[in-house]
N, C-alpha and C positions, 0 to 999 in steps of 0.2 A: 504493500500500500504506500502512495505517497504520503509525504507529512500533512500532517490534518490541517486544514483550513478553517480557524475557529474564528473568524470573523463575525459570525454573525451572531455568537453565544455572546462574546466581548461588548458586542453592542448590545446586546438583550440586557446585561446587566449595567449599560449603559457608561463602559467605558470608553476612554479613545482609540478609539480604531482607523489603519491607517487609511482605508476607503468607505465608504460607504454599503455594506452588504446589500447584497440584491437577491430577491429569489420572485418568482411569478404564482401566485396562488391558478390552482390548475394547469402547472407547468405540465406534469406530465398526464400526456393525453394529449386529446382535445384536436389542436391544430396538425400535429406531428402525424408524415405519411407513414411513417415505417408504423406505427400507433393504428393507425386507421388501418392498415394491412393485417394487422394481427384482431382489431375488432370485426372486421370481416369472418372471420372463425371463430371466436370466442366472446361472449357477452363480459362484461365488467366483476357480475361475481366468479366466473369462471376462469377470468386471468387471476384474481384474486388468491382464488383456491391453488396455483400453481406456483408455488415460493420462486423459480427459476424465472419466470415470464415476468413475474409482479415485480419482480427486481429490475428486471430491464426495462420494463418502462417506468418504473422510477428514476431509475440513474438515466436514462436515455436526455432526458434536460439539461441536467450535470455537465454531462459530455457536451453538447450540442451544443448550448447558450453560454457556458462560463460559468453559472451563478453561484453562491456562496450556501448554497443549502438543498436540500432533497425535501419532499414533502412523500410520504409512502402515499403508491396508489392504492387506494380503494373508497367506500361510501362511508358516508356517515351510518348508514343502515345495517352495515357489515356485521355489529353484533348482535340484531334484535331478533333472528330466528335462535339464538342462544340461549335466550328468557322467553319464546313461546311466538314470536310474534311474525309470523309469516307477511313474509314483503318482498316484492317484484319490480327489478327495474324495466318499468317499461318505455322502450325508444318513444322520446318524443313527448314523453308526459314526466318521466321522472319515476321515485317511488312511490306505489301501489299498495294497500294493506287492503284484505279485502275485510275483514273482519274490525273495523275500527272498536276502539274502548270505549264503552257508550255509561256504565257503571261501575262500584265501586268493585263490587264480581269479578268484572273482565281484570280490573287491576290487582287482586288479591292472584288471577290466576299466574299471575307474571312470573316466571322464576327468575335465577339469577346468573350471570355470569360466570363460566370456568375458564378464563382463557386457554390453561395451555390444551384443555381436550375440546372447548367448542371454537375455536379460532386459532391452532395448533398453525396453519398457511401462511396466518398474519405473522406471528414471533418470528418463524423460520425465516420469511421472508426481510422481518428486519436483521436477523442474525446474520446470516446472509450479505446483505446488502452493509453493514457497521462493522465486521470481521476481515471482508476479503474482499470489498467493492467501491468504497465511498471514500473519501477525502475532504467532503463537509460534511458538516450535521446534517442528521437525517431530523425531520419534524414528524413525531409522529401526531395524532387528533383524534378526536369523538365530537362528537355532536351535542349541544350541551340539553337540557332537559328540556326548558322551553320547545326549541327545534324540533326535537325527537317526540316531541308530546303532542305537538302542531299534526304533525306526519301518520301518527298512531289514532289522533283523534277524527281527523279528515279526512282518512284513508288515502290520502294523497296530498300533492300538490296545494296549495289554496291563495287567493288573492286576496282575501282579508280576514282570515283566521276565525270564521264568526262562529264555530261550532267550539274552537277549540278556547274561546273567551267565554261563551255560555255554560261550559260543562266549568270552567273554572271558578265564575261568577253563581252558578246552580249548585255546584257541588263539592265546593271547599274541601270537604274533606277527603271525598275521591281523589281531588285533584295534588293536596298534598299526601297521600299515598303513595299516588300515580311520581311525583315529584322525589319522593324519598328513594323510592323502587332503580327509577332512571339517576338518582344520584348516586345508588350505591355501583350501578353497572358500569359508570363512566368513571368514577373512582378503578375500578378494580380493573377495567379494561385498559385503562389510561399505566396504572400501575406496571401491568402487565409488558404493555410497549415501551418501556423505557428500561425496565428489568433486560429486555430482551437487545438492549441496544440505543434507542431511540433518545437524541444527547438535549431535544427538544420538544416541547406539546404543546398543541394549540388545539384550542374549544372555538368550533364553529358556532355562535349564535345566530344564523342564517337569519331567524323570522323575529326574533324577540324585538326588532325596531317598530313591530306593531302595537305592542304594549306603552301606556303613558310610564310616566318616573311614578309615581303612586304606586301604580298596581307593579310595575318590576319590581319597586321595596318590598313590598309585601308579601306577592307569589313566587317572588323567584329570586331575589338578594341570599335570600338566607344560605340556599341552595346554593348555589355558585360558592357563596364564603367557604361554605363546608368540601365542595369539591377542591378549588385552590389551595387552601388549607391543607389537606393531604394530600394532595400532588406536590404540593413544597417540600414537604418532608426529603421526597427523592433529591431535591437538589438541582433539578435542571429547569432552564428560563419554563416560563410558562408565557401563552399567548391566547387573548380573549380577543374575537374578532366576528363582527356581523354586519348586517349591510338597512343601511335607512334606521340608524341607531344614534345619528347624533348626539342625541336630549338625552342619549342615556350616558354619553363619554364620562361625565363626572362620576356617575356611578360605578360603571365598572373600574376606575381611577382606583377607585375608594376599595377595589377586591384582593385579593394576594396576588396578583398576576404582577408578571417584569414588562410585559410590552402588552398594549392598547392598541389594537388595529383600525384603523381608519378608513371608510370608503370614502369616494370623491366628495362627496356633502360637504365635509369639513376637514378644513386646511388646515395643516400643520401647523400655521401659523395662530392660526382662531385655537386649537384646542388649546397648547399652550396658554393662548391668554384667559382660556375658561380655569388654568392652575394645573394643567397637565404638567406631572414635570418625571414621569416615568417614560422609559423609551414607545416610541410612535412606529409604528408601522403602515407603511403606506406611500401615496394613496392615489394614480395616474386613475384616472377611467378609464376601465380596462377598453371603452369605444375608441379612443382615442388611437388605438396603436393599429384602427383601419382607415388612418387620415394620413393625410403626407408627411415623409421624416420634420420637415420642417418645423409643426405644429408639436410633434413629439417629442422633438431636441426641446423646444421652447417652454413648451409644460412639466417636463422633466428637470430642468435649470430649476423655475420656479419652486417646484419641490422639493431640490434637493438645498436650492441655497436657504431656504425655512429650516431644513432638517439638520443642516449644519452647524448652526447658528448654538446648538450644544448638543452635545456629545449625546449620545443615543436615539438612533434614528436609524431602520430597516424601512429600502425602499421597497415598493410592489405595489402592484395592482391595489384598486380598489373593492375589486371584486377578482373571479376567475377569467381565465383567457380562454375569451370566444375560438370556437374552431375555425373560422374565418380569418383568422389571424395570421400572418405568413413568419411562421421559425426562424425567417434570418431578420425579421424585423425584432423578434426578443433576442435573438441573437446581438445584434446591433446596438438594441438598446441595454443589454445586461455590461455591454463593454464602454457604451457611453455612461454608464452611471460610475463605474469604475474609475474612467482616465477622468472623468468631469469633478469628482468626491476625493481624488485621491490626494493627499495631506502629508 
């Protein structure tokens, strides 16, 4: 193995570091043909299940773009047939449950997490990939309760959460069951991948920017503290990060986590002045990188010279990269953030 490139840990904990790290949320996948050649045969959980394949298109970003981190592929959904919960990625709509949790029943049926005998593909695969393949940090994730309870309550996809607000608002006590259940699985799952390797973790909150600050304090603060909380223990950065969450930035501020993820809404510059002063992760719109280099050097600068301005600051997307998106454009730009940050 090459010498490790900790660039990106360095700045999680918000020291000086001699560039700027960069990594792309949905690096691997997505855009990348060789990626598309292999989903041609294989559906998402089914590369998953193959520790040798799920490697390669993790590392296959690493290689290609430069960037200073790995993200493992797989879903947020990856451990919820583990606790009972049958779920289908289906092309074009996303995850699929066909049996949604509608009472306190459905959530008492829930069992629990074993990683290494119900997700045995996932560790190997980090072991694997942190042993004999990688040269940055690998990130590994879970999906944080909110998210995962959005998905389960919905049976899917949803544009304004309104079933999975009603069952919260109806039935409190289900819903902090339902919330205990999904904390104890992301604890242990999350444990799990960084046991195995994994020098970094980040909790997806995808949907929780639907939520006001009120109802996050109260349904869903507590939660998150208790997960952070035991994830710190391991020792390695931790990262909270969701999309159309602004109003919540201070809040999550306020959690154990080392880095704050950012989507385009809000500037690095603005969180800051809301009293951010934990490292930033973020925040190009990931639309932006289907417009001319021009506009992308331009908003990149902007970003980066915010993010410079003190010490801890990981650049990336504001979201995931569109498949639309051309390889030697994150190519390009993972190497302009580098010669443009470098100190």
């Amino acid at each position: 193995m090459k010498a490790m490139n900790d660039t990106l840990l360095r700045a999680a904990r918000g020291e000086d570091t001699e560039h700027t790290p960069v990594w792309f949320m949905r690096q691997a996948g997505r855009s990348q043909p060789e990626y598309r050649a292999i989903k041609e045969k294989y559906s998402l959980f089914e590369i998953t299940h193959q520790p040798e394949l799920c490697a390669y298109v993790t590392r296959l970003p690493v290689e290609q773009y430069d960037v200073d981190a790995a993200i493992l592929y797989k879903d947020i959904m990856s451990p919820l047939p583990s606790i009972g919960v049958d779920v289908e990625i289906k092309s074009g709509i996303g995850p699929v449950i066909d049996q949604p949790i509608r009472s306190l029943s459905d959530v008492e049926k829930l069992g629990e997490i074993h990683p290494e005998e119900d997700v045995p593909y996932v560790l190997d695969t980090i072991r694997l990939l942190t042993t004999e393949q990688l040269s940055v940090p690998l990130i590994g994730f879970a999906g944080a309760p909110f998210t995962m309870a959005s998905y389960m309550i919905e049976g899917g996809p949803s544009k304004n959460y309104n079933k999975t607000k009603a069952f919260m608002y109806e039935q409190p006590q289900s819903w902090f069951a339902l919330m205990d259940k999904l904390s104890d699985m992301t604890i242990t799952y999350g444990k799990s991948q960084i046991k195995a390797g994994a020098s970094a973790f980040q909790i997806f909150d995808s949907w929780v920017g639907a939520l006001n600050v009120q109802d996050y304090r109260y349904f869903i603060k507590p939660y998150m503290e208790r997960i952070f909380n035991e994830l710190k223990e391991t020792g390695v950065p931790l990262i909270l990060f969701g999309v159309g969450a602004s109003h919540l930035a201070r809040e999550w501020h306020d959690l154990p986590v080392d880095v704050v993820g950012l989507d385009w809404r809000l500037s690095i510059k603005e969180a800051r002045g809301m009293g951010l002063t934990k490292t930033l992760m973020g925040n190009l719109d990931p639309a932006i990188l289907l417009g001319p280099w021009e506009v992308i050097e331009e908003r990149t600068k902007a970003i980066l010279d915010q993010g410079m301005e003190l010490p801890g600051h990981i650049f990336n997307l504001g979201h995931g990269v569109f498949p639309q998106v051309n390889p030697d454009t994150l190519k390009r730009l993972a190497a302009f953030v580098h010669d443009y940050s470098s100190r």
